[in-house]
Every structure is written in C-alpha cells, then in structure tokens.
C-alpha positions in Angstrom: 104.4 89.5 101.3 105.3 90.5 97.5 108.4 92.1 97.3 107.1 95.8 96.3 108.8 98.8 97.7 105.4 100.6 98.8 107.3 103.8 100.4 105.5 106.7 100.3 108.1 110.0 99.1 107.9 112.9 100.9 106.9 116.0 98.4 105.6 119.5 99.4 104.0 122.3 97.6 105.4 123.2 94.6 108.0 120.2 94.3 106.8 118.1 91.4 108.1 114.6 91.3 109.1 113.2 87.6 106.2 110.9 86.7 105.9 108.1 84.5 103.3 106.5 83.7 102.2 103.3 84.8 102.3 99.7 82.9 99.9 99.2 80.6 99.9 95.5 81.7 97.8 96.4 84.8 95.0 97.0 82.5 95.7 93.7 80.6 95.4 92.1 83.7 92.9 93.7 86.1 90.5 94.5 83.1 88.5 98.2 83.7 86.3 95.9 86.5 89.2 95.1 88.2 90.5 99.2 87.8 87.1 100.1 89.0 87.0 97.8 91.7 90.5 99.2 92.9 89.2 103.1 92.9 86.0 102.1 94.5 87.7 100.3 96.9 90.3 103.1 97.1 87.2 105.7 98.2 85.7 103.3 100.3 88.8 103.8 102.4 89.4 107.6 101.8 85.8 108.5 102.8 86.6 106.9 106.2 90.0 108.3 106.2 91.5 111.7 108.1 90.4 113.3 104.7 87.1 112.3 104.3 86.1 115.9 104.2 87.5 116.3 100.7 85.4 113.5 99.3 81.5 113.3 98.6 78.9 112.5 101.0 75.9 111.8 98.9 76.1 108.1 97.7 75.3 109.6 93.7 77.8 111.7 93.9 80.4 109.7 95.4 79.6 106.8 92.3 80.0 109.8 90.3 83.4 110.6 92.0 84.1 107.0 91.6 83.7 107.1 87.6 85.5 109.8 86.9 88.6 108.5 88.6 88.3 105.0 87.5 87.9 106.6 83.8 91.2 108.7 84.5 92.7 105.9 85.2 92.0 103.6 82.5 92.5 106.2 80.2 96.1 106.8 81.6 97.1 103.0 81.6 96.4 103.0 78.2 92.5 102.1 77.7 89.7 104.4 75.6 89.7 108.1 76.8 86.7 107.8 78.8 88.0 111.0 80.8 88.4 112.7 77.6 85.0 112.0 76.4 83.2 112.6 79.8 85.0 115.2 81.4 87.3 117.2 78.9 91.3 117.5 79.2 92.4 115.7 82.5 94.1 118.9 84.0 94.1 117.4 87.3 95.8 119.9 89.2 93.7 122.6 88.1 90.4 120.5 88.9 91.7 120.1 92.4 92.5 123.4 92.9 89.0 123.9 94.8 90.7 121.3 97.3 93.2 122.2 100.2 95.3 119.3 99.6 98.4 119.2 101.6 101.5 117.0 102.2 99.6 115.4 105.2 96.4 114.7 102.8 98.6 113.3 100.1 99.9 111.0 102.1 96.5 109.8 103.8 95.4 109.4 100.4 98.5 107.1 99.5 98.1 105.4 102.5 94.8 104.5 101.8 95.9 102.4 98.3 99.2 101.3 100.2 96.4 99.1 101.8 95.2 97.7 98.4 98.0 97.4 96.6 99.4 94.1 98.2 96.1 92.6 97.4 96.0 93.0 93.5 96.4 90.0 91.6 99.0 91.5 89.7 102.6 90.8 89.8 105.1 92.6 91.9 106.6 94.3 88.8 103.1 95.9 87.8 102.1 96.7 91.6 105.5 98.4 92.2 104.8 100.5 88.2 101.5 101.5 89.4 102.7 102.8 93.2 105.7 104.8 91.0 103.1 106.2 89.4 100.4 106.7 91.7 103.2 108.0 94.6 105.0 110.9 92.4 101.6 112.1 90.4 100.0 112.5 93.8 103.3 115.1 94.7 101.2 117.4 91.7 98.4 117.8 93.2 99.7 119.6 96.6 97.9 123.0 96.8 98.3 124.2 100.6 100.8 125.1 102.8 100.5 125.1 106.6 97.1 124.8 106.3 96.7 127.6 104.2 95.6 127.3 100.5 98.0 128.2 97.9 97.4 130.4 94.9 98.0 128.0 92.2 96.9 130.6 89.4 94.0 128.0 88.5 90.1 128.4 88.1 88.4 125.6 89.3 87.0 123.3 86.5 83.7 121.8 87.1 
C-alpha cells in the first residue's frame, strides 16, 4: 500500500475547507487520457453508488457529464481551459446548486475516488496533492441540510 493519507474530512453546509490546488505534476504524468480515464472511471463508480440519482442515466449524457469534469479538471491542474472554452466560468457551486448534495453525498462521492486513488501510477506525493484537493473542494459544494435543500442564493447554470 502507498503511504497516502486518504482520510476523508468531515465538512457540513456552509463550512468551506481552505483549498489548494492540486500538483501540476499529475498532469505531467497521467497525461489528459490518464485524467479522463480517472473521471470516467470515477462515474463508473458513482453511477453505481448510493448517489447514483444525482448522476445521468442516458449513456450521451453521462460521456457528456464525463467531459465536462475531466475538462474541469485538466484545466485546474494546470492544462488548456477546456472548461472555459466549453462551459464558461467554472462556478461550481452555483452549477450544482440544482443538486441536493449533502455531507453524506460528499462523502460517497469521495469514497468512490478513495477507491482509484491507490491505483494511479503516480507517486504518493502527487496522489496525496490530488486527494488534498479533491477532499476540501468537495466541502464547497454542500447544498443540503437534513435532507432539505439549502438556499444557496444561486440560479442554476445550465
């Protein structure tokens, strides 16, 4: 087993964890096929998850999904804006704002790349940048409480 620390942080609505982003070396390394692999992976998982109801059904839609977060991605590592140029502004929490995501949800979803992350060909120092990253941005995008939706103030963005 590398030696990563892959704990998962407790965070609840409204508590926004300091984020940094991740190494640029994971995009050196993986390349944007190995990123894309990693997010489709990543959904292959979460569509068979305990929050499979927040992610697409239809298969076109789902490779859409797919792009979009693999372009985020690159784009935050470091790589061309392909989110800029395809989907405007990142503004994640507002675009999720359509989405009851809770604590519970957030950590399903963290769970879910807690299962890839030992696999990436990447050393520990890199695995254990991108899981900093990926553990307190996820705290962001909490939008319900007790099962109820909060009023984040946002519109949804298409």
């Amino acid at each position: 087993m590398k030696n990563i620390d892959l704990t998962i942080t407790p965070a609840t609505y409204g508590e926004r964890l300091n984020v940094q982003k991740p190494s640029p070396g994971i995009l050196t390394v993986l390349k944007e096929e190995g990123i894309r692999k990693l997010v489709s992976d990543h959904y292959d998982l979460l569509v068979q998850s305990k929050i499979k109801h927040l992610f697409p059904h239809d298969e076109e839609q789902l490779k859409m999904a797919k792009q979009h977060a693999a372009d985020f991605f690159i784009q935050v590592m470091g790589g061309p804006s392909y989110f800029n140029m395809r989907r405007g502004q990142p503004a994640m929490t507002r675009r999720h704002a359509q989405f009851k995501i809770d604590a519970e949800g957030r950590e399903e979803w963290l769970r879910c790349y807690q299962q890839l992350m030992p696999q990436l060909p990447l050393p520990d120092h890199l695995i254990q940048s991108y899981w900093n990253y990926l553990n307190n941005f996820s705290s962001w995008m909490i939008n319900s409480v007790d099962g109820k939706q909060a009023d984040t103030g946002y519109q949804v963005v298409p």
